[in-house]
N, C-alpha and C positions, 0 to 999 in steps of 0.2 A: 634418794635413789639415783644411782647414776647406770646408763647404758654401758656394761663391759665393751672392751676392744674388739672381743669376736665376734659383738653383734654389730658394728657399724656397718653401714652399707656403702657401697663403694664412693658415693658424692661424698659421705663427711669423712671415710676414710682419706679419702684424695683432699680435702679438704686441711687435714690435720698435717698430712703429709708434707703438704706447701708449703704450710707454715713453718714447718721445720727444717724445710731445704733454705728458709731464707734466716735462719739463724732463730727463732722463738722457741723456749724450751717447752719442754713437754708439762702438763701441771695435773697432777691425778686429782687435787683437791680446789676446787675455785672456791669453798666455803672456807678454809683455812686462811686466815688473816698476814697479807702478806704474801700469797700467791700471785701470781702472773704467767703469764703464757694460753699453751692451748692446750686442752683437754673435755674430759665427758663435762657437759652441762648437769648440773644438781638440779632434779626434780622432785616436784611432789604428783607421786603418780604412783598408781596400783598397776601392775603390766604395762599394758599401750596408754591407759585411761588415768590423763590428768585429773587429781586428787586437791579439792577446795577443800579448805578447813570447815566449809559448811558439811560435807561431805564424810572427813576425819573424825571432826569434834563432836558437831552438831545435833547430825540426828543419829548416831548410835545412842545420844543422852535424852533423846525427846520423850520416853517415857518413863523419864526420871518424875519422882512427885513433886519437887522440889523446884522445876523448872516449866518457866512458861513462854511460849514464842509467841511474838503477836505480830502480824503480817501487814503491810503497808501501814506503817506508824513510824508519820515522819517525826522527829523529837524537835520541839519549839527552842525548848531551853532549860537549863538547869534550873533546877528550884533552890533556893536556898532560905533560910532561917536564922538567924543570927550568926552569918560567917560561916555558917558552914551547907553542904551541900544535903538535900533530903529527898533529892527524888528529881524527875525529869518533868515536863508538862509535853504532852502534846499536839500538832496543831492545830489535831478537832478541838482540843479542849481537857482532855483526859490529865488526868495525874496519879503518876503512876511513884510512892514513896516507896526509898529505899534506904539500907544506915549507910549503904557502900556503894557510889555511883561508879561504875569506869565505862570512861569515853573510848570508843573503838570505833568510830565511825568513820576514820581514814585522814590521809593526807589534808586533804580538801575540806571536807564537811568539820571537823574537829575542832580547826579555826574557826570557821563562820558559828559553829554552834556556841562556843566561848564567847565568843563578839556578843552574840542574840542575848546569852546570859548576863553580861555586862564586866567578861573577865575580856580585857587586850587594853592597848593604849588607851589611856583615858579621854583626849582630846578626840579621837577618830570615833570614839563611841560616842560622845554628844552629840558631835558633828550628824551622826546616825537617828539621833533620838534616842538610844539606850543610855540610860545612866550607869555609870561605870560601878561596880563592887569590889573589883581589885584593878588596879592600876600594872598593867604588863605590857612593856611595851614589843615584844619581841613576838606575841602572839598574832599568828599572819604573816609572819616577816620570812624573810629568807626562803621563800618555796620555789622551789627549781624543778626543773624536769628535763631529763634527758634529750636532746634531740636527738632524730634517728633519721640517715636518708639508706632505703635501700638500693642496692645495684642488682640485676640480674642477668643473667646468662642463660641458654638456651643447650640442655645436655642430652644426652642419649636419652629415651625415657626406661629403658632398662636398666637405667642405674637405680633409678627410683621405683622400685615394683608400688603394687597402689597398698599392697601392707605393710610397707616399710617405713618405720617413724620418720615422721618429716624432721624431727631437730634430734642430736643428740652431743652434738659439742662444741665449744663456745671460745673464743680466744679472749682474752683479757691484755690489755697491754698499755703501754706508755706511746704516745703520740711524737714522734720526731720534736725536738725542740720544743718540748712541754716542763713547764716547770712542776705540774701536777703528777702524780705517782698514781698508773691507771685511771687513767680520763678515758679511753680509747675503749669498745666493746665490740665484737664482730663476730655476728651470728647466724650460722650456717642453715636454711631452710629452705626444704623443697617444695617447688609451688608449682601444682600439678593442674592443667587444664583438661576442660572436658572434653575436647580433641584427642586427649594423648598426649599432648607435647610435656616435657617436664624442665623446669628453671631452676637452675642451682641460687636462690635469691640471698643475697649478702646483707643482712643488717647493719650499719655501720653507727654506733650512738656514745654521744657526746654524753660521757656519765658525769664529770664536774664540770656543768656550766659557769660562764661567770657570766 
């Protein structure tokens, strides 16, 4: 879901404006592969009210019979059986089988939970005390994360009313003398004080680290 043009508020209107007095083109589609410039940010949101897939997916299906949700159960590690995977253990101790395990536990946890099972490099997994069951050396590896510094500025506060979405568009672009294509992201949000005062605050993040 994207914010139409006639609802921006005048900070991201003036915001997109800029961008395009200094030559960045306009971009309806930032999910379109290949895009660049500035335009509405893609959200997941119902009206004002950002939308998590716990939210979406989740418990519209909780009274499914079929499904069960179990709450703070951290997963130890994958189980496995002769090569193949049967189900998870967890840290109290529980074991929970299944014929089709998938991992969704994120960036982060995904790796380590692999590791704990004895799937990544073989040599980093002894080193650990797990004994390896697939030899991979790439799992762990290569994990980046965006840096981001933001700038702020100090605006009218009637640009910003207190029911006016704080973000609704996002500039994408290429970095001066970047050999990377979209390294550069710059993200328009309004950071409102309990005074009154309102900050036009600028996101600035580094999306291909090296």
């Amino acid at each position: 879901v994207r914010w139409p043009e006639s609802s921006w508020n005048e900070m991201q209107a003036g915001f997109v404006a800029g961008c395009e007095s200094l030559g960045v083109l306009r971009c309806t589609d930032h999910n379109e592969p290949g895009t660049t410039g500035v335009g509405p940010v893609p959200m997941n949101r119902r009206g004002p009210l950002r939308i998590s897939a716990h939210d979406s997916h989740l418990e519209p299906a909780r009274t499914r019979a079929n499904l069960s949700v179990i709450g703070d159960a951290h997963v130890r590690s994958v189980v496995f059986d002769r090569g193949s995977a049967t189900g998870v253990e967890l840290v109290d101790g529980r074991r929970i089988d299944a014929a089709l395990a998938v991992l969704s536990a994120g960036t982060v946890q995904n790796p380590l939970l692999l590791w704990r099972s004895g799937i990544g490099p073989a040599d980093a997994l002894r080193a650990l005390g797990v004994e390896p069951i697939v030899d991979l050396g790439a799992v762990g590896r290569h994990l980046t994360d965006h840096m981001v510094v933001t700038y702020s500025a100090e605006i009218r506060p009637d640009v910003i009313p207190d029911d006016a979405p704080s973000l609704q568009t996002i500039l994408r672009a290429t970095a001066l003398g970047s050999e990377q294509h979209h390294d550069l992201q710059v993200t328009p949000w309004a950071r409102r004080h309990a005074d009154g005062r309102r900050e036009l605050a600028l996101s600035v993040a580094l999306q291909l680290p090296d």
